[in-house]
N, C-alpha and C positions, 0 to 999 in steps of 0.2 A: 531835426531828425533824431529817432530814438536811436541807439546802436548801443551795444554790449560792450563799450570801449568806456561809456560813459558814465554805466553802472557799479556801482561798489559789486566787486567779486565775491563770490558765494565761498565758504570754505568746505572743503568736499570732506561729506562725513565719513566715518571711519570704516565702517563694511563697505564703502563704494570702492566696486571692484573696476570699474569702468572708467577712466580721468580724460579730460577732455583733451590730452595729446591723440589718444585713442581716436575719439570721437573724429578729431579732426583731419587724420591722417586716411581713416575709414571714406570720410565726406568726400577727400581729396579723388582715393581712388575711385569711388561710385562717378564724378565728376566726370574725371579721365575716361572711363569706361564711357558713362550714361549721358555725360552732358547736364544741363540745366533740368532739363526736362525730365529727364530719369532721377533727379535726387526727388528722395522724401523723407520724412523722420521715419517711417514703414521702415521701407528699404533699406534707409540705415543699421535701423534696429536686427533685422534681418541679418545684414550683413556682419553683425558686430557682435552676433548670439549671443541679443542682450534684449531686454524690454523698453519700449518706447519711456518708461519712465527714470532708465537711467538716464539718458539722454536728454529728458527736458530738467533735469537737476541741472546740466551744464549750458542749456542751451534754452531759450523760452521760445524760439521762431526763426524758421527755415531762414530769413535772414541774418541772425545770428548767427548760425553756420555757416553762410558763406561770408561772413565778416573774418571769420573764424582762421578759415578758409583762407581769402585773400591776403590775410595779414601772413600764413605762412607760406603762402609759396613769394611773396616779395621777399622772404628768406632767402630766397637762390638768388636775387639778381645779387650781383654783383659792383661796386661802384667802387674803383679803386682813388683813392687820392692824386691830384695833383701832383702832388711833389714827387711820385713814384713815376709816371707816368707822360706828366704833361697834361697840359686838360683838354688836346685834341685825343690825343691818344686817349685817357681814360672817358672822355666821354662816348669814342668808338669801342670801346672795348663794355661799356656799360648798355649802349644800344644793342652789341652781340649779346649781352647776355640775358637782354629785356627780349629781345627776339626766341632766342633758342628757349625761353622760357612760355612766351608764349604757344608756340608750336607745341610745349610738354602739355601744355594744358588749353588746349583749342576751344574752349569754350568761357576763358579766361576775357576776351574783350567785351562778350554779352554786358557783365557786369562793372571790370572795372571802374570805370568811371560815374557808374550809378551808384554806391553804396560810398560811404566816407571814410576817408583813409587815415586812420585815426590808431592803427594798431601799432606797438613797438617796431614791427618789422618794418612798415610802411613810412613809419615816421623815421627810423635809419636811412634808407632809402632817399628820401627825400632831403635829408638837411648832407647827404655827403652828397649827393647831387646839385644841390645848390652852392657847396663850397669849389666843385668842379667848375659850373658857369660863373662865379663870384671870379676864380681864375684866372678865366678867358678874359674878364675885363667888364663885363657887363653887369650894370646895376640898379636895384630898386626893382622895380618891377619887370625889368627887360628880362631879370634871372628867372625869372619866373616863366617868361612869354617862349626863351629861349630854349630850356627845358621843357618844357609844355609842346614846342614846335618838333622837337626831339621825337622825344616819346611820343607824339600822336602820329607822326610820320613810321614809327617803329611800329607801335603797334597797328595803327593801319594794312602797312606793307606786309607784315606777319600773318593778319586776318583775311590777307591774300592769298599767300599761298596755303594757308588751310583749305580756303574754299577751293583752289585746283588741286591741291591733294585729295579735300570730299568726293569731287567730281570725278578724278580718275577710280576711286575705289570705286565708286558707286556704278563704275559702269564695267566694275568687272576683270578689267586689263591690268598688265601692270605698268608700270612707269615709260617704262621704255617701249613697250608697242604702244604707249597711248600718245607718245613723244616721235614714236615713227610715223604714228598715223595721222598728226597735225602736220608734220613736216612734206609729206606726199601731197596732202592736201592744197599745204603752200605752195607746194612746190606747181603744181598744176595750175592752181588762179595765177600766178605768175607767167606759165606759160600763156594762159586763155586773157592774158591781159586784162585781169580784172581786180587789179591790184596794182599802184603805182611802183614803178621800177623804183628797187631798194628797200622798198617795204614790207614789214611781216618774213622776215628771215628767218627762219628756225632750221637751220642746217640739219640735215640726216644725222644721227647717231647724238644727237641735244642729249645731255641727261638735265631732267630737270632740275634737280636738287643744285648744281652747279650753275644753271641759268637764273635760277632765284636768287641764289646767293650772291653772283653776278649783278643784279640788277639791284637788291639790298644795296649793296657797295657803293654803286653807281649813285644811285640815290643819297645816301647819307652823306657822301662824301661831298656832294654839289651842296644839299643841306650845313654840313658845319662849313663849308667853304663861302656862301651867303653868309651865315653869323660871323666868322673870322673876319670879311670883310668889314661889316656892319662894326664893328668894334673898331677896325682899323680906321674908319674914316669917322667917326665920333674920336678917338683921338688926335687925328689931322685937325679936327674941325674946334676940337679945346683948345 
């Protein structure tokens, strides 16, 4: 696969008014705003009141730019060391921050995993994360599976709650009437018995944002408690 990681770098001439931190910070917000859909070199251009040929100096194809792209927002995750932390601890603290990043940029899972992650930022990311699961005890190729089991459950669970975030804006309400009015809702198939007792609980006065976060927690914390085990009886069993 081609990618702009693999290319010898252009050195940018000297009346170029436009460098590609520019470019890529413009991409980021059109993204944020516009989604996948909404970027174009246009738009960009547009946006950057600049002409579409500063822009192909630093970039040859809309791919390119979200390479560009992806490699800096893996700038914000976060992956603390072991030794500071723990590697239950910082791999929890590296899922918060693989989450709250996705949620920055909700159109961030379309792509990840289709384009190669191949940029400085990406490749940081990756080799302190592999010394966190290295850690926990896990090796060869499990560090990899075990990581991988991580983050796809992170970013899955995050690609969730965008889509109930989509869905309450798009219908207009805000958080809390839209969290009132599944909970009435519940509340009633519960009375009409059409819901098994104990099921579908969403208490009156729910704030979303706390039930997600909730449920994140819940989630990961069964996830590394699986892998902790996993480790533990691989070394029972040495």
């Amino acid at each position: 696969m081609d990618s702009i990681w693999t290319r010898e770098k252009k050195s940018e001439p000297a009346r170029e008014a436009l460098s590609r931190e520019q470019i890529v910070r413009g991409a980021t917000a059109l993204l944020d705003s516009e989604g996948l859909a909404g970027l174009s070199m246009r738009k960009l251009a547009a946006r950057l009141d600049s002409g579409a040929t500063s822009l192909y100096w630093h970039v040859q194809t809309k791919d390119d730019l979200i390479d560009l792209v992806i490699d800096e927002i893996y700038g914000e995750i976060d992956v603390p060391g072991p030794e500071l932390a723990g590697w239950r601890r910082g791999v929890t603290l590296f899922a918060h921050s693989l989450r709250a990043t996705v949620l920055r940029h909700v159109w961030l899972p379309e792509v990840i995993y289709s384009r190669p992650r191949l940029g400085p930022n990406a490749m940081s990311v990756g080799s302190r994360a592999i010394v966190l699961f290295t850690a926990a005890g896990f090796i060869d190729r499990e560090v990899d599976y075990a990581m991988g089991s991580v983050m796809s459950y992170v970013i899955g669970s995050a690609s969730s709650e965008v889509s109930v975030r989509t869905t309450i804006r798009e219908t207009g309400k805000s958080m809390e009437d839209w969290a009132r009015e599944i909970a009435e809702l519940t509340q009633n198939s519960a009375a009409n018995d059409t819901v098994p007792e104990g099921r579908m609980q969403w208490p009156s006065g729910t704030d979303v944002d706390t039930m997600q976060a909730e449920a994140f927690e819940f989630g990961l914390d069964s996830i590394l408690d699986g892998l902790q085990a996993r480790v533990k009886a691989a070394d029972q069993a040495g």
